[in-house]
C-alpha positions as CSV (number, residue, x, y, z in Angstrom):
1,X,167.7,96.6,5.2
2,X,168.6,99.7,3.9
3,X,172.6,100.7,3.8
4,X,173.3,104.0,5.7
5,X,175.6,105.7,3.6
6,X,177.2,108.9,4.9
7,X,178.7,111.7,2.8
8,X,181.4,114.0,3.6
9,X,180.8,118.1,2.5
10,X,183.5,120.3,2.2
11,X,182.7,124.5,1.5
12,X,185.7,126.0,0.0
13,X,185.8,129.9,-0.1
14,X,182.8,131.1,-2.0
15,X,182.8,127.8,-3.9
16,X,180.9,124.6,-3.3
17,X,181.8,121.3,-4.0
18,X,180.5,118.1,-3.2
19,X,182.4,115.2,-3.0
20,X,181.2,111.1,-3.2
21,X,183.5,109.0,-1.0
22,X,185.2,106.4,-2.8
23,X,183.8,103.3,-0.5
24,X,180.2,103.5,1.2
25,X,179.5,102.8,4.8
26,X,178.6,98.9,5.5
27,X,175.1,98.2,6.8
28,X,174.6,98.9,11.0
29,X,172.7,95.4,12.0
30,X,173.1,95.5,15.5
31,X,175.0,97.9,18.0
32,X,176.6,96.2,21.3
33,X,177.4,97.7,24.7
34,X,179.0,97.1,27.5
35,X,175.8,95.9,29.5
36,X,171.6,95.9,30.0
37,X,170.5,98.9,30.2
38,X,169.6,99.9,33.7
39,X,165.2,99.2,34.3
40,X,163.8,102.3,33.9
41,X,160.5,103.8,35.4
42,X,161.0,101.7,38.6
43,X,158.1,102.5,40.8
44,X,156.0,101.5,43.9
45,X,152.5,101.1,44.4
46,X,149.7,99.9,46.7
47,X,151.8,100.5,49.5
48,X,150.1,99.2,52.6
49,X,150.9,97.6,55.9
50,X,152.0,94.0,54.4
51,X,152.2,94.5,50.9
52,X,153.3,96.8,47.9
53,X,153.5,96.3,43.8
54,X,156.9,97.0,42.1
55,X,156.4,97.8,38.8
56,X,158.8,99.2,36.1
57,X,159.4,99.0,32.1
58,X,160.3,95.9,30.7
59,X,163.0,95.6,28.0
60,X,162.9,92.8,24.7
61,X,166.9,91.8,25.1
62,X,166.0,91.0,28.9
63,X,165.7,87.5,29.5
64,X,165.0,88.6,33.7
65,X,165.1,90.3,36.4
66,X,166.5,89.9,39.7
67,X,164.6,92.0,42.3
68,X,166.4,91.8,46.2
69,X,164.4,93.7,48.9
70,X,166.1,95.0,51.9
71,X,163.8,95.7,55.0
72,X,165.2,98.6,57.3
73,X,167.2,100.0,54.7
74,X,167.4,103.3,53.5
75,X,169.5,102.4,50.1
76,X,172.2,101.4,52.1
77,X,171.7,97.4,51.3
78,X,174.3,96.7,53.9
79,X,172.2,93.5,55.3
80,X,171.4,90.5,53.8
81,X,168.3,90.8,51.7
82,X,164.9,89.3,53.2
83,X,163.8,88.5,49.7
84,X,166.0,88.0,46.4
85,X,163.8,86.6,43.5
86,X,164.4,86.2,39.2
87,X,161.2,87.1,37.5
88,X,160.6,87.4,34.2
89,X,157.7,89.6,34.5
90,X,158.0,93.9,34.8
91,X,156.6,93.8,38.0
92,X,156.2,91.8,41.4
93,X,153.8,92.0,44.3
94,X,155.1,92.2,47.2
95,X,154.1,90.4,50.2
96,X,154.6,89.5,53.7
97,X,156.1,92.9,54.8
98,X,156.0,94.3,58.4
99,X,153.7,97.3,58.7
100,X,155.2,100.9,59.1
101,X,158.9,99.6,57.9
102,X,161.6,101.1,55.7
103,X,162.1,98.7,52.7
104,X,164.9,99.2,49.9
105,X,164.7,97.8,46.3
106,X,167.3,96.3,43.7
107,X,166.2,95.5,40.6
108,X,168.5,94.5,38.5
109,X,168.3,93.6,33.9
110,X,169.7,90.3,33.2
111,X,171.3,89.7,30.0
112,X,170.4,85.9,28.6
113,X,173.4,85.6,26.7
114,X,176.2,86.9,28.7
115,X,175.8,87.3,32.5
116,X,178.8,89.9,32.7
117,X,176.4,92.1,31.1
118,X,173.5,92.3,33.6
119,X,172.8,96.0,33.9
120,X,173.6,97.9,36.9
121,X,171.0,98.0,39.2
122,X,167.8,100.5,39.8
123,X,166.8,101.1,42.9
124,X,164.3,102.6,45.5
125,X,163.0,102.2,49.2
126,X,159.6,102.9,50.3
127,X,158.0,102.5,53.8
128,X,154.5,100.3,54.6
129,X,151.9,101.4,56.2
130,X,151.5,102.2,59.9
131,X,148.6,100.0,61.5
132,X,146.3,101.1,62.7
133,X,145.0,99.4,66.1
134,X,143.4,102.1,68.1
135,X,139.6,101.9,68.7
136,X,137.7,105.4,67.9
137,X,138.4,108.0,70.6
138,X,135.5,108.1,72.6
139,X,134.3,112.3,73.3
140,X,133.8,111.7,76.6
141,X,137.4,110.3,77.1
142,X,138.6,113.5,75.7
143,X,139.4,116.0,78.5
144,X,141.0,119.6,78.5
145,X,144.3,118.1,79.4
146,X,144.6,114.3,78.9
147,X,142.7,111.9,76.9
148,X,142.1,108.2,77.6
149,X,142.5,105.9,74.3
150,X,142.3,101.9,74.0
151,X,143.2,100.1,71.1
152,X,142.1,96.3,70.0
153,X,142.2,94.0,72.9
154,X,144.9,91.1,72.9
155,X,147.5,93.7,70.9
156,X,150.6,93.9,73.7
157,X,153.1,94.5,71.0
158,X,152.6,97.8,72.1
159,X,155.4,100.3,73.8
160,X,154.9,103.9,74.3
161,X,152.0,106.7,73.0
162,X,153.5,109.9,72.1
163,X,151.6,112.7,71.0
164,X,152.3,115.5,68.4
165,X,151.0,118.9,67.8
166,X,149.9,120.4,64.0
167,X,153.4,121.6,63.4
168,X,154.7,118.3,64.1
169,X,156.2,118.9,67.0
170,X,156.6,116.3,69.9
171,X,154.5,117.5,72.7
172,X,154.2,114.3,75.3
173,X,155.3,110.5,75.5
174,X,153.6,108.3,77.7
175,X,155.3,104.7,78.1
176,X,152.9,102.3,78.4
177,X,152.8,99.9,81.7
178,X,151.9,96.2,81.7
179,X,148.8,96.9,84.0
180,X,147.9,99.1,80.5
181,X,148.9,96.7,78.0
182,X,146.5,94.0,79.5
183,X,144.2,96.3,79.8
184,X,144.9,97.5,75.9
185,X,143.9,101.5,77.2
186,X,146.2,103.8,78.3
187,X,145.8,108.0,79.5
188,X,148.2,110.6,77.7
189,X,148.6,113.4,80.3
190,X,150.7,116.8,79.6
191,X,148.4,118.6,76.6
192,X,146.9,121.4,76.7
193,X,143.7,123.2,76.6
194,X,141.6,123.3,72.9
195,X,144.5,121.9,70.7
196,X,144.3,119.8,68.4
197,X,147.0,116.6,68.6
198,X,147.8,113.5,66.6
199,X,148.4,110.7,68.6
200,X,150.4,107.8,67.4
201,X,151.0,104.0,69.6
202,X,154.1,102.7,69.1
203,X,156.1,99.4,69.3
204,X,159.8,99.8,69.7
205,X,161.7,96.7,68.4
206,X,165.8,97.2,68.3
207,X,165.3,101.0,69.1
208,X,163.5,101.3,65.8
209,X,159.7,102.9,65.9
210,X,157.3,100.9,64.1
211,X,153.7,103.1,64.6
212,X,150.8,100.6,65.1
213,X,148.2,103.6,65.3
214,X,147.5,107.3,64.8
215,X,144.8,109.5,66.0
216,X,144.0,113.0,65.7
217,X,142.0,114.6,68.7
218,X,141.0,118.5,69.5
219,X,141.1,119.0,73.8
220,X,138.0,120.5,75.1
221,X,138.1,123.9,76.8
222,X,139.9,124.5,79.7
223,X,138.7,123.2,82.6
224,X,140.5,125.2,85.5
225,X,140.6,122.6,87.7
226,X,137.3,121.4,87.2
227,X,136.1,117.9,88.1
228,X,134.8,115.9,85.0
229,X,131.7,114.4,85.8
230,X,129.9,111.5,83.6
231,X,126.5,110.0,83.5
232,X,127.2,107.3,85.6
233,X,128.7,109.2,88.0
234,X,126.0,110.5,90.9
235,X,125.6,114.0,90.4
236,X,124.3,115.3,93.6
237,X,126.8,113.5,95.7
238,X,129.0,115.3,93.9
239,X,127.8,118.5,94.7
240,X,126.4,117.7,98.6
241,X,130.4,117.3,98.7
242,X,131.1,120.4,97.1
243,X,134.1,123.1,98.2
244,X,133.7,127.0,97.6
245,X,134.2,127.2,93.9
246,X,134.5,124.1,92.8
247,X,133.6,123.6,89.0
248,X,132.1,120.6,87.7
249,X,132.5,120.1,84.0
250,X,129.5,117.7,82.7
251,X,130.5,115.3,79.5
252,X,127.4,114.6,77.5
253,X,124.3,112.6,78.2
254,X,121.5,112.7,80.5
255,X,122.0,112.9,84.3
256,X,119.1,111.7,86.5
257,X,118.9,113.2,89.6
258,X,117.7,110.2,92.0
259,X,114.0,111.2,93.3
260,X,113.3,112.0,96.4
261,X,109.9,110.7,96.5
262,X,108.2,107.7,95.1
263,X,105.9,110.3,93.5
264,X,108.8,111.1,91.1
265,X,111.1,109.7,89.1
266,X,114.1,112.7,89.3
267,X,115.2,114.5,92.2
268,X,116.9,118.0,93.4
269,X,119.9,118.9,93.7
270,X,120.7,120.9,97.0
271,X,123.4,123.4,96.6
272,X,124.8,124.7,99.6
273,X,128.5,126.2,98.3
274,X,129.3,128.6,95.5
275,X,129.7,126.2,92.5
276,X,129.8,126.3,88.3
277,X,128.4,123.0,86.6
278,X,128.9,123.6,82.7
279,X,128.8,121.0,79.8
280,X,132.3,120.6,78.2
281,X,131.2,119.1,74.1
282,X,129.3,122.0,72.3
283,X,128.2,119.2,69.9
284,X,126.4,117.6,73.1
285,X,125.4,119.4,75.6
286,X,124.8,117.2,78.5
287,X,120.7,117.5,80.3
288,X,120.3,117.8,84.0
289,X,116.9,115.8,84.9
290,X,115.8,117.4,88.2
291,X,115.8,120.7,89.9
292,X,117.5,122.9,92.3
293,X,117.4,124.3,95.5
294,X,119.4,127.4,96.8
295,X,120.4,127.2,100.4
296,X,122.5,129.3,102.6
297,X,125.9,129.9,101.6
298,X,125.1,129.1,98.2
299,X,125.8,130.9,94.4
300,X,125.3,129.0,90.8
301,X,126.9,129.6,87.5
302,X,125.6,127.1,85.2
303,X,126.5,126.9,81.6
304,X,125.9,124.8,77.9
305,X,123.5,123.0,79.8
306,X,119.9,121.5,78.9
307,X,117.7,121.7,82.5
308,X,114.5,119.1,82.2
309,X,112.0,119.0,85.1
310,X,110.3,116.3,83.3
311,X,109.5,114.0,86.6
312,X,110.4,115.9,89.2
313,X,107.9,117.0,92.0
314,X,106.1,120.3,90.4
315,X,108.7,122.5,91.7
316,X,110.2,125.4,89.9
317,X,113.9,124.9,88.6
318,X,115.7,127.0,91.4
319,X,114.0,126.9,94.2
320,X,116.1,129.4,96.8
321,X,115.4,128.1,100.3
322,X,118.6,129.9,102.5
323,X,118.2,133.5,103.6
324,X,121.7,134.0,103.1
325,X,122.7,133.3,99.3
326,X,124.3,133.9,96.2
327,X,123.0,134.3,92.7
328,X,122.6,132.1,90.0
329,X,123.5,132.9,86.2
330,X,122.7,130.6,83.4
331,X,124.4,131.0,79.8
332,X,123.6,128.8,76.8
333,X,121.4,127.1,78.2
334,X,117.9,125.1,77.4
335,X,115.2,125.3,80.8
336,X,111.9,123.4,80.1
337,X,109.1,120.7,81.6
338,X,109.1,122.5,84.8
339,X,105.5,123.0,86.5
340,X,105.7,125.7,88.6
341,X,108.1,127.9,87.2
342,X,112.0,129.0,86.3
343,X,112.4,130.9,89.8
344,X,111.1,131.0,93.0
345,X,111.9,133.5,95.9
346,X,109.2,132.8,99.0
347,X,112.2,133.4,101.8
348,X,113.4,137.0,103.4
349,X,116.4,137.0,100.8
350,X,118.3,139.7,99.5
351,X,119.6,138.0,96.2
352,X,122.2,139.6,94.8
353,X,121.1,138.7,91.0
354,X,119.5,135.8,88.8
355,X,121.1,136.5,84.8
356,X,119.6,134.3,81.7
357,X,121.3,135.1,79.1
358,X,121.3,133.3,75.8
359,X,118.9,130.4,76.6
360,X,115.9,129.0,75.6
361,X,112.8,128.9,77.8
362,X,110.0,126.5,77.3
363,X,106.9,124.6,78.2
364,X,107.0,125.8,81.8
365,X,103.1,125.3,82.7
366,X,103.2,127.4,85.7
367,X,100.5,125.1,87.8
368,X,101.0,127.3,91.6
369,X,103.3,129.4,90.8
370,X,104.5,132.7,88.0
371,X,106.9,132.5,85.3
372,X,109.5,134.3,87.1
373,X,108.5,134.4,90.8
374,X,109.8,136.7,93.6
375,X,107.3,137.1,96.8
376,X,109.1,137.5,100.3
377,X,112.1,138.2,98.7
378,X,114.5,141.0,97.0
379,X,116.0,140.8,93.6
380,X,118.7,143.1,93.1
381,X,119.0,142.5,89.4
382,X,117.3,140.6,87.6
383,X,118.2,139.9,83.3
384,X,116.9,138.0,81.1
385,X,118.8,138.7,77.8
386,X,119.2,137.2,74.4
387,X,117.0,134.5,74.8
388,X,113.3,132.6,73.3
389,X,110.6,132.3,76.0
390,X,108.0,130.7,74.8
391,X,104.6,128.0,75.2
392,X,104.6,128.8,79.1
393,X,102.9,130.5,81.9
394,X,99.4,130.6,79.7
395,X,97.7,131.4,83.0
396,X,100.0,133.0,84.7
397,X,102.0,136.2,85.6
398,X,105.4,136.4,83.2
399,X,107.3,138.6,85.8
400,X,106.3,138.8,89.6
401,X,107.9,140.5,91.7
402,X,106.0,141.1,94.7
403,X,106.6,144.0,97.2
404,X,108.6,143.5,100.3
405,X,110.4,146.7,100.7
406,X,109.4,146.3,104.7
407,X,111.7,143.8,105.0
408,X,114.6,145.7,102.1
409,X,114.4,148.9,103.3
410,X,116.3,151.1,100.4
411,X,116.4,148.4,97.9
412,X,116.4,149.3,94.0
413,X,116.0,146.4,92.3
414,X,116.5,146.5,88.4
415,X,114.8,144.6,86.0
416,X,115.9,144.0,82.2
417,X,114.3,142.2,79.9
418,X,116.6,142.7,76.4
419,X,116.9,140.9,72.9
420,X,114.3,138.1,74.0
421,X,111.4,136.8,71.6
422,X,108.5,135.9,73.8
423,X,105.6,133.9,72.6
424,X,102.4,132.8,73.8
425,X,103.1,133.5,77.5
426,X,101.0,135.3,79.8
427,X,98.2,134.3,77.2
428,X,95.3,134.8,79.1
429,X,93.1,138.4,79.7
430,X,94.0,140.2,82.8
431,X,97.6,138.8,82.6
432,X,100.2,140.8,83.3
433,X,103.8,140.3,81.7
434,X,105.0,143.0,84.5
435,X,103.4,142.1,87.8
436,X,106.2,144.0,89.8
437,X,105.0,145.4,92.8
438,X,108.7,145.9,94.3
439,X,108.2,149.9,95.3
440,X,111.3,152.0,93.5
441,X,112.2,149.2,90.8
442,X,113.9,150.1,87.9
443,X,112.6,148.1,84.5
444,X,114.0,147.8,81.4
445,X,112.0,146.4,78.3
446,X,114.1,146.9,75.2
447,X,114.8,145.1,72.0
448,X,112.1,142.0,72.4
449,X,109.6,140.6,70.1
450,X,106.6,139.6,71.7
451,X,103.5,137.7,70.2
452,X,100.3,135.6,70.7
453,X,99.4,137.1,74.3
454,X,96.6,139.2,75.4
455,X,98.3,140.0,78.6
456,X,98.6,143.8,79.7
457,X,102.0,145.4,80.7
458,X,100.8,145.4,84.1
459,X,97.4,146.6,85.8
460,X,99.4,148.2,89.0
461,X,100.0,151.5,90.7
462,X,103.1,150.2,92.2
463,X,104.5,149.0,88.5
464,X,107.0,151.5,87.7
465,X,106.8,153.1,84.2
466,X,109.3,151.0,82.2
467,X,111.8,152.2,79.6
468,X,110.7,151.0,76.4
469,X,112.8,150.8,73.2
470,X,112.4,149.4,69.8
471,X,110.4,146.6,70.9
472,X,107.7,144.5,68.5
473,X,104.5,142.9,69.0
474,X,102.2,141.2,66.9
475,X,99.3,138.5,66.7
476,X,96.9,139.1,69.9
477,X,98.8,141.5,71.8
478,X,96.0,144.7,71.2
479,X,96.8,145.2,74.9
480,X,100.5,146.1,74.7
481,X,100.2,149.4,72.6
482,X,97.7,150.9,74.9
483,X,97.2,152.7,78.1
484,X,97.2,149.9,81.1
485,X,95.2,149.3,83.9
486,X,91.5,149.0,85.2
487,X,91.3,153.0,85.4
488,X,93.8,154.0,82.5
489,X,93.6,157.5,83.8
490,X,95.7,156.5,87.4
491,X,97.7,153.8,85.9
492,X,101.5,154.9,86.1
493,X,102.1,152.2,83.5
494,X,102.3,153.5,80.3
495,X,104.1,152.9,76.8
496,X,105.8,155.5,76.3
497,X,107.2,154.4,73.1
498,X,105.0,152.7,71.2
499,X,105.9,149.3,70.1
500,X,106.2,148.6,66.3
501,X,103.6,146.0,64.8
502,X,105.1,143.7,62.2
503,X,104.5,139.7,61.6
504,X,107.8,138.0,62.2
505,X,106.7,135.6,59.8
506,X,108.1,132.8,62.1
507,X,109.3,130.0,60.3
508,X,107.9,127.0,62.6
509,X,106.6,128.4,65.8
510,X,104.6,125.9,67.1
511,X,107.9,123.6,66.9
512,X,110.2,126.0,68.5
513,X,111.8,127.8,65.1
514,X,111.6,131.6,65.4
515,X,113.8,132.1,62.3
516,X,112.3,135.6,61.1
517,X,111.4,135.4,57.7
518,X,110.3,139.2,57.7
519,X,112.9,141.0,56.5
520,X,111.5,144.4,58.0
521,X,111.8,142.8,61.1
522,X,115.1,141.0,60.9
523,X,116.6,144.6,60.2
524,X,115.2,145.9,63.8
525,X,117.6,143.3,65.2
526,X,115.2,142.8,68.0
527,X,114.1,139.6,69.6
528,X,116.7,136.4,70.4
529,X,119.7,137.3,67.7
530,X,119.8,133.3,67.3
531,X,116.4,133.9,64.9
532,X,117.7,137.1,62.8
């Protein structure tokens, strides 16, 4: 080995001089301290709910290493450790842990000479895993202000669930009952409205937490009271035992109304109160199989749901039966497979209003009876807004609204039809998309697309002259830009405004997708706004 040989330097005042000392330095073999160095780069990895790798930097003048895990420690290693083991390896699985625990870690250099000079120890403390024993949250068992969770059955090491909000907060804790623990589900009450939670199961052993599950969640909209109704819940005796303004808040799936014939295989639903049904999970929007009727006494408000008259008796979808009603309005919503028609108003009635707004209408046949049909009765307002109509009424009338002004003496009904596309309805020659005979009705016709119909605006005297605006038609509608009428010179029905005459360019009408690829047209920002 080489000899290190230091020399001393001394600088005098402006002169140098350099000095050899009179006895080099002997040759540095080894140096000896106190003790081991301390392991460095002590580390944990793989943590999960039983096990975990310690891992650090091993050192040549190390014979071993004594590694003593604490569990429930926080670096305090005031208890007896619950493992103490010499390896001579730089690292050590661990195994055998307890899930979501707090584990501290000695790990300690031996020296193989001298035991006096084992190194002081490096520590850490980690925490395993939380299990995680709760079965997925089910949609429907999520509510607006509680949801119902289970976790796997047989697990009764379970004792309260509490749940947290995004800022960590504590919101709820719900301590669980035996009746629950057999059962392994549990309800968490005291959230609120559209939140989103994390809900964690616990099992408290000598007042420590140890988490056995975590789930987030989002609560649906509020439901103001409303009563959740499932599938396999009968909807109609819910509603026969209806209260004034009662809301029933539908999960998803498909509710069959039981028929009331053999000659059917879905039923009707008789409303007699003023009620809201509405679907609750935007991502599935729950289907009503049947129909309604409207009786005395009665108003609707139906929303985010899909209406299917798919085996019912023929009837139209609201059928109004009572002299004495309500309206109905219907948002979001999907209205198809009827026979007859959407509406039907053959009783003295003075309704107040019937609103679609934002829906899609489709494959209503019209066998016996018009699109939109009002005959003995009086409309008061009648919208249909922001909404796709189409592959219906191909024989028939799209709007009827007969004339019973004997019976509504002073009645102004209004009619608006706004931001709808329209296709293939009314598609037959001498049909009338207006057959409103309703003496002193107001009628809007504004903002729509219509195509593929040769229907006129209407051939009546009694039609009153609409007011048109910015409106489209295309493909087989010759019919709609000219004067109406058998005798166009004492028709009162006129288009005023002309309508424009562009292809949508639809991207897949036959399959229901009126996506405009026109761009001229998308500009116009008529038709449904879903398809601009």
């Amino acid at each position: 080995m080489k000899k290190s040989i230091i020399y001393s330097c001394m600088i005098g005042l402006g002169v140098l001089s350099v000095a050899s000392c009179s006895d080099p330095m002997d040759e540095i073999t080894e140096i000896i301290y106190d003790r081991e160095f301390s392991p460095i780069g002590l580390e944990v990895n793989n943590v999960k709910e039983t096990s975990a790798l310690l891992k650090w930097k091993s050192s040549a003048s190390v014979s071993d290493y004594s590694v003593e895990v604490y569990a429930d420690d926080s670096l305090t290693f005031a208890s007896s450790p619950s493992l103490k083991k010499d390896i001579t390896d730089s690292e050590l699985q661990l195994v055998g842990l307890t899930y979501d625990t707090r584990y501290s870690v000695k790990v300690i250099a031996n020296d193989k000479s001298n035991s006096s000079r084992n190194s002081k120890a490096s520590t850490l403390f980690f925490r395993t895993s939380a299990q995680q024993i709760f079965n997925v949250i089910e949609e429907d068992n999520i509510a607006d202000r509680s949801v119902v969770v289970s976790w796997a059955e047989g697990e009764t090491d379970v004792t309260e669930l509490r749940a947290f909000d995004q800022s960590g907060a504590l919101v709820t804790t719900h301590v669980i009952t035996d009746a629950e623990k057999k059962s392994s589900t549990a309800k968490v009450e005291g959230l609120n409205p559209e939140t989103r939670y994390t809900l964690k199961l616990y099992y408290i052993v000598k007042e420590v937490l140890k988490e056995r599950g975590s789930k987030a969640f989002t609560t649906i909209a509020d439901l103001d009271g409303a009563t959740l109704v499932r599938p396999s819940d009968d909807l109609a005796d819910f509603i026969s035992n209806a209260k004034d303004g009662d809301v029933f808040a539908l999960t998803g799936g498909t509710f069959v109304v039981k028929a009331e014939s053999s000659s059917a295989t879905a039923g009707v639903l008789s409303v007699s109160k003023n009620i809201t049904i509405k679907g609750i999970y935007p991502t599935r929007i729950p289907t009503i199989n049947g129909r309604f009727e409207i009786n005395d006494g009665a108003s609707l408000t139906i929303n985010q749901i899909n209406m299917d008259g798919t085996g019912t008796t023929g009837d139209q979808c609201f059928n109004f039966k009572g002299t004495k009603v309500g309206g109905v309005s219907v948002d979001n919503s999907e209205i198809k497979n009827y026979r007859k028609g959407v509406y039907y108003v053959n009783v003295v009635a003075k309704v107040p209003y019937i609103k679609l707004n934002n829906c899609l209408i489709h494959d209503i046949t019209c066998e016996g009876g018009d699109m939109f049909d009002c005959r003995s009765g009086c409309i008061d307002d009648l919208s249909i807004t922001n909404s796709t109509i189409y592959n219906s009424c191909a024989e028939r009338d799209f709007v009827r609204f007969d004339d019973a002004t004997d019976a509504f003496a002073g009645a102004t009904p209004k009619i608006t039809i706004d931001h709808c596309t329209i296709n293939a309805a009314a598609n037959k020659s001498g049909k009338r998309l207006l057959y409103v005979r309703f003496v002193g009705t107001t009628i809007n016709w504004t903002n729509n697309i219509v195509t593929n119909t040769t229907a006129v605006w209407s051939n009546q005297s009694k039609t009153s002259v609409p007011t048109f605006g910015n409106n489209n038609v295309y493909s087989g509608c010759a019919k709609l830009n000219v004067l109406d009428g058998v005798d166009a010179g004492k028709s009162n029905l006129f288009v005023d405004e002309k309508a424009i005459e562009l292809d949508p360019q639809y991207t897949d009408a036959a399959n229901g997708d009126f996506k405009i690829k026109n761009e001229s047209v998308s500009k116009l920002k008529a038709g449904d706004p879903r398809w601009y």
